[in-house]
C-alpha positions in Angstrom: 12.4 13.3 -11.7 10.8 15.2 -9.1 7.2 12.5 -8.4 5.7 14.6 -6.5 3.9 16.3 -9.1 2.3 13.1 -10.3 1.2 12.0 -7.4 -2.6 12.4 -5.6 -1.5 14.7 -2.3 -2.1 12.0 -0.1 0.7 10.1 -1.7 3.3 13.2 -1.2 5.8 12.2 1.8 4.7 15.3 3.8 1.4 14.4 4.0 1.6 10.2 4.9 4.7 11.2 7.6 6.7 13.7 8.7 8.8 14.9 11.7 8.4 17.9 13.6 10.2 18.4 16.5 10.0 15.2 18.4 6.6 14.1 17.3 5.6 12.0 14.5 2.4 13.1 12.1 0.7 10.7 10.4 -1.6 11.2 7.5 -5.1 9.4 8.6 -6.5 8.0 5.9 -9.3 6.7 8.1 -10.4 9.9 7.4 -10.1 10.8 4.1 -11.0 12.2 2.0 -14.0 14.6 4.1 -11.4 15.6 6.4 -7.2 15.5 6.3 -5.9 15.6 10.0 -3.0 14.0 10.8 -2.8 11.8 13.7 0.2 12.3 16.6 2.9 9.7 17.3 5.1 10.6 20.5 6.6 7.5 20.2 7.5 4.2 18.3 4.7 2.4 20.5 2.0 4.7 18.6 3.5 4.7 15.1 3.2 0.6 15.9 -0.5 1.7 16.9 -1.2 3.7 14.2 0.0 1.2 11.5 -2.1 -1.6 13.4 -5.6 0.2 13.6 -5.0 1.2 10.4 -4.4 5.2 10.5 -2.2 4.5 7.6 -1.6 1.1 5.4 0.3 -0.1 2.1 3.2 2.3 1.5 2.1 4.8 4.4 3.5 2.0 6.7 6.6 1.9 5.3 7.0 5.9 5.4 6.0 5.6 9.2 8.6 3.1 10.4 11.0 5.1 8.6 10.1 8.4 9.6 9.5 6.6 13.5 13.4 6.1 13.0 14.0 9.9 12.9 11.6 10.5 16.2 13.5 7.3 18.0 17.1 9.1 17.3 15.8 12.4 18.5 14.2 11.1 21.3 16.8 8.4 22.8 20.0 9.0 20.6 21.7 5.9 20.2 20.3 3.4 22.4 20.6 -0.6 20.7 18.4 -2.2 22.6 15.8 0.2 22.0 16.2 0.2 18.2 16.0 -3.7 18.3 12.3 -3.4 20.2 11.8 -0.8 17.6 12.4 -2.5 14.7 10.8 -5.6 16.6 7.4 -3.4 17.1 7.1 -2.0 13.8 7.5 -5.1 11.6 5.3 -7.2 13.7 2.3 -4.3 13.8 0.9 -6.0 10.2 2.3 -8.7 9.5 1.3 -9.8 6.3 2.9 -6.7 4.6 6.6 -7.6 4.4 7.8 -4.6 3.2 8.2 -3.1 6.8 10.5 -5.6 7.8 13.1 -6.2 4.7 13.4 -2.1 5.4 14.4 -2.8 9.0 16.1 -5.8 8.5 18.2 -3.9 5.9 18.7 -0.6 7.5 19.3 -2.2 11.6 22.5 -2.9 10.7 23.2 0.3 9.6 22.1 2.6 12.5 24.0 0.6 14.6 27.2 1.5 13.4 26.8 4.8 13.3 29.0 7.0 15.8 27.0 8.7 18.8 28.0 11.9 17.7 25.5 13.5 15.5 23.3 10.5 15.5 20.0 11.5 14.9 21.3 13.7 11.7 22.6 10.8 10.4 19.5 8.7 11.0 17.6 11.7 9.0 20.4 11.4 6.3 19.8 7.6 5.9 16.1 8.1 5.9 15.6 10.6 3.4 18.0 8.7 0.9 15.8 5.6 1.7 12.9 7.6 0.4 14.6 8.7 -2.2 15.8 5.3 -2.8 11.8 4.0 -2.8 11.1 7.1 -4.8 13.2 5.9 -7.8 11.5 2.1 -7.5 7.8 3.7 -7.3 9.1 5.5 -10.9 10.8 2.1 -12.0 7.5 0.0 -11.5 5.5 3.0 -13.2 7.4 2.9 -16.6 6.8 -1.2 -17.0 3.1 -0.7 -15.4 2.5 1.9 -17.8 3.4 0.2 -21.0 0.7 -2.2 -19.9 -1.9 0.2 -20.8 -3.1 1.0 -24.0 -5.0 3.8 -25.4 -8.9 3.1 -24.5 -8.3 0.4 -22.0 -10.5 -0.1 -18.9 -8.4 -0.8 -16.0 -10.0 -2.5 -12.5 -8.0 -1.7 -9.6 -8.6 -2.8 -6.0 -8.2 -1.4 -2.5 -5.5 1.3 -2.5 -2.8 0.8 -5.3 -0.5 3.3 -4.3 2.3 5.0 -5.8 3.5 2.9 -8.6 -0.3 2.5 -9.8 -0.4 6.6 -10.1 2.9 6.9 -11.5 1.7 4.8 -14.1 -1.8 6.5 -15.2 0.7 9.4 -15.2 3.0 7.8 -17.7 0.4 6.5 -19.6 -1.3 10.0 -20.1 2.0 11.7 -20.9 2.1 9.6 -23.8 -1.3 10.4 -25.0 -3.0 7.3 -24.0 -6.5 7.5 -23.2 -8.2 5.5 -19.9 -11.2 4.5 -17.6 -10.0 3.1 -13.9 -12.9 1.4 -12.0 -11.7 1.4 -8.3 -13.7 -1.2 -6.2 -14.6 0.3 -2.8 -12.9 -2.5 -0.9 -15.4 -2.9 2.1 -15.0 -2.6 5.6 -12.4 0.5 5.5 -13.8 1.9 2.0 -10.6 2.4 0.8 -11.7 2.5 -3.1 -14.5 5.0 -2.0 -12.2 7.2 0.6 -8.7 6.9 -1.1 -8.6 6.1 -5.0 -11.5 7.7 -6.4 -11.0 11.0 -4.7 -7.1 10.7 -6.1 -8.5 9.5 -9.5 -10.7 12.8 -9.4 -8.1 15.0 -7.9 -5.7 13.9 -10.6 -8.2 14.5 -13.5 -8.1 10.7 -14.5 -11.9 9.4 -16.0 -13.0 7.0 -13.7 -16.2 5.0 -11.7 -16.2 4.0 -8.5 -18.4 0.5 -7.8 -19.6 -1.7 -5.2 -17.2 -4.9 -5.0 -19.6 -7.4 -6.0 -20.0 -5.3 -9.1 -17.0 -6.5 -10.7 -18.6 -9.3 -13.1 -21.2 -7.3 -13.7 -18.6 -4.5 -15.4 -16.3 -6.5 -17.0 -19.1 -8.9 -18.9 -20.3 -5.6 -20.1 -16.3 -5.1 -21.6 -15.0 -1.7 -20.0 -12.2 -3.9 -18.3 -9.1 -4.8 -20.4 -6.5 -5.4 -17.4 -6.9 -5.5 -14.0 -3.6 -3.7 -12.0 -3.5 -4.0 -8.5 -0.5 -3.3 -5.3 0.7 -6.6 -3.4 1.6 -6.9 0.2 3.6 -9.5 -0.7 4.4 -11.6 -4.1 7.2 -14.3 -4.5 9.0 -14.7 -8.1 6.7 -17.8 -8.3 3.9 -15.7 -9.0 1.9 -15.7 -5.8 0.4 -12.7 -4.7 -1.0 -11.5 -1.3 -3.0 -8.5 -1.2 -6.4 -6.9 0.2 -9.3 -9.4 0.3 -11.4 -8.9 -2.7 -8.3 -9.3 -4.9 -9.0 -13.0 -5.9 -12.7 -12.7 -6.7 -11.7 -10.3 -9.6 -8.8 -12.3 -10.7 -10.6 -15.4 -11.1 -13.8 -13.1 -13.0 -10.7 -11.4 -15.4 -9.0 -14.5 -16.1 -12.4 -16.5 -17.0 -12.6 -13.3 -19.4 -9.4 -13.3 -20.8 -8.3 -10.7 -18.9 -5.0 -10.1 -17.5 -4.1 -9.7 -13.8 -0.8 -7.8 -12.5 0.6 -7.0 -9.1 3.0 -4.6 -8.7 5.7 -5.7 -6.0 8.5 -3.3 -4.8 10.5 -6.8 -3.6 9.8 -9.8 -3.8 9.4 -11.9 -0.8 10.7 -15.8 -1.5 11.2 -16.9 2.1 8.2 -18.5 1.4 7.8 -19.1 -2.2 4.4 -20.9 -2.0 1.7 -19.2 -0.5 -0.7 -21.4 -0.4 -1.0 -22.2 3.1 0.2 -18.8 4.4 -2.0 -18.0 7.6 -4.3 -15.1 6.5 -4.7 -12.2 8.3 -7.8 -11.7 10.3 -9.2 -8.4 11.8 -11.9 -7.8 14.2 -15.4 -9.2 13.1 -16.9 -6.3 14.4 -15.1 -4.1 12.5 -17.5 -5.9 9.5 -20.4 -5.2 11.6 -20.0 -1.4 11.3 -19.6 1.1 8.5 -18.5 4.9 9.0 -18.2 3.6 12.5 -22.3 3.0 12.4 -23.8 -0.5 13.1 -25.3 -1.8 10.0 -26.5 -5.1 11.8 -27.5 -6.6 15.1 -25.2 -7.4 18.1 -25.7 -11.1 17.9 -24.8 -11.7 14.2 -21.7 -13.5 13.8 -19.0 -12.0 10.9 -15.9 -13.1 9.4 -13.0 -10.4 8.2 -10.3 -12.4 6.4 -8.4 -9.2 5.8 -6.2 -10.5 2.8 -6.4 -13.2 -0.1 -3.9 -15.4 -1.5 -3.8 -15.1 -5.5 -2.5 -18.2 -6.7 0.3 -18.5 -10.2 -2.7 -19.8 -12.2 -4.5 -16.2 -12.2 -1.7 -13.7 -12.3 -0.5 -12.7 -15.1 2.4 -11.1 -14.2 4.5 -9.8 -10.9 5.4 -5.6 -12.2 8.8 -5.3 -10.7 12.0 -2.4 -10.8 13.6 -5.6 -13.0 10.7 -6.3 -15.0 7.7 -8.1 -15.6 7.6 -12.0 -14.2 
């Protein structure tokens, strides 16, 4: 099945990143959705960049270390030590987000023994089949998240929920379900107000978009009935990790009665408790401004825990290509 067609455009592989010639274009979100511009990678030191500052995040990070694969080949042919710092670069850019290094891990191995004749077609060759690859475990996720959903339910999402999350409204409409998402607008970066309620619009899907401390407020007043959300990382023990806000609502859904599910394109048990995983921080400042506009004084002091740990006790299941834990 050709996903494309289910998909908000910003979720299409030519728009998050493509190759052209020997530069990389990235999809900048950042932007979205008043403007779509994509930003220029020469190299594997801006795709590293871009993934850092946040150009792109959750599954645009893994299309731009692939895709920064495709540039490398082109641009140094097969050079080993190079790919190591590549690979070493682009999985350390965000850390917290494992899904960038498995990929590398997994595919480093197999650049390297390819022949130096026709390397860079190769690399393309392996890349597109990994998408592909992806592709098929966005639609695998899609088919268990969408049995979640029932006809009338109220579904509270957080941050940007990606691919599977869409695939699965798709599903669920295809089958003559009925739904109302409320996407939270996930604070500094907006990604709720910039990223899923314009796809939730674009894609004709019923939806609110509300302030993050909202969330109580909406489901005391019962239009939630399950909460669906992405992961940057889940173990098979039912921890989750994903963008700070995340726990709040779990811990309002489950005091409701409401269940909580993450969907996980791998599970990461190298560390199969989470509870003392170091969180990532960003830049206080970046707290301090919205839009890029100060919204408070110089000398106030902020915090930005940029992720929260969701413990076993309020997830209700972990939505993977094998099933539901």
């Amino acid at each position: 099945m050709n996903i494309a067609q289910l998909l908000p455009s910003c979720l299409r592989h030519e728009n998050i990143a493509r190759v052209e010639d020997k530069v990389l274009l990235v999809g900048n979100r950042q932007l979205l959705p008043f403007c779509r511009k994509e930003h220029v990678c020469r190299c594997a030191e801006d795709s590293a960049e871009a993934i850092r500052s946040m150009i792109t995040q959750g599954g645009g990070q893994l299309e731009t270390a692939l895709q920064t694969l495709v540039l490398e080949a082109r641009l140094h042919g097969r050079d080993p030590q190079r790919l190591e710092a590549v690979c070493t670069m682009l999985s350390q850019a965000r850390k917290t987000n494992s899904a960038v290094k498995r990929e590398l891990d997994f595919l480093r191995p197999v650049i390297l023994s390819l022949p130096e004749k026709g390397f860079a077609c190769s690399v393309e060759e392996i890349v597109q089949a990994r998408l592909e690859h992806y592709d098929r475990i966005y639609l695998s996720l899609a088919e268990r998240g969408s049995r979640l959903i029932n006809d009338g339910d109220g579904i509270l999402t957080t941050c940007f929920p990606e691919h599977s999350f869409f695939l699965s409204l798709a599903l669920a409409r295809r089958d003559g379900r009925k739904f109302t998402v409320y996407s939270q607008e996930t604070r500094p970066y907006l990604q709720g107000a910039h990223l899923t309620a314009p796809s939730l619009a674009e894609m004709g899907y019923d939806h609110y978009l509300i302030c993050d401390n909202m969330t109580a407020s909406v489901v005391r007043e019962k239009r939630v009935s399950i909460y669906l959300t992405a992961s940057d990382r889940a173990t098979g023990k039912r921890w989750v990790i994903n963008k700070v806000g995340t726990l709040q609502s779990a811990i309002v859904c489950r005091a409701s009665g409401i269940g909580y599910y993450a969907f996980s394109m791998g599970l990461d048990d190298s560390i199969p408790v989470l509870d003392s995983f170091p969180v990532e921080y960003r830049s206080a400042e970046e707290v301090k401004k919205c839009q890029n506009q100060d919204i408070t004084g110089k000398d106030v002091r902020a915090l930005y825990p940029a992720f929260d740990i969701i413990s076993p006790e309020y997830v209700t299941g972990i939505i993977t290509s094998e099933g539901v834990i």
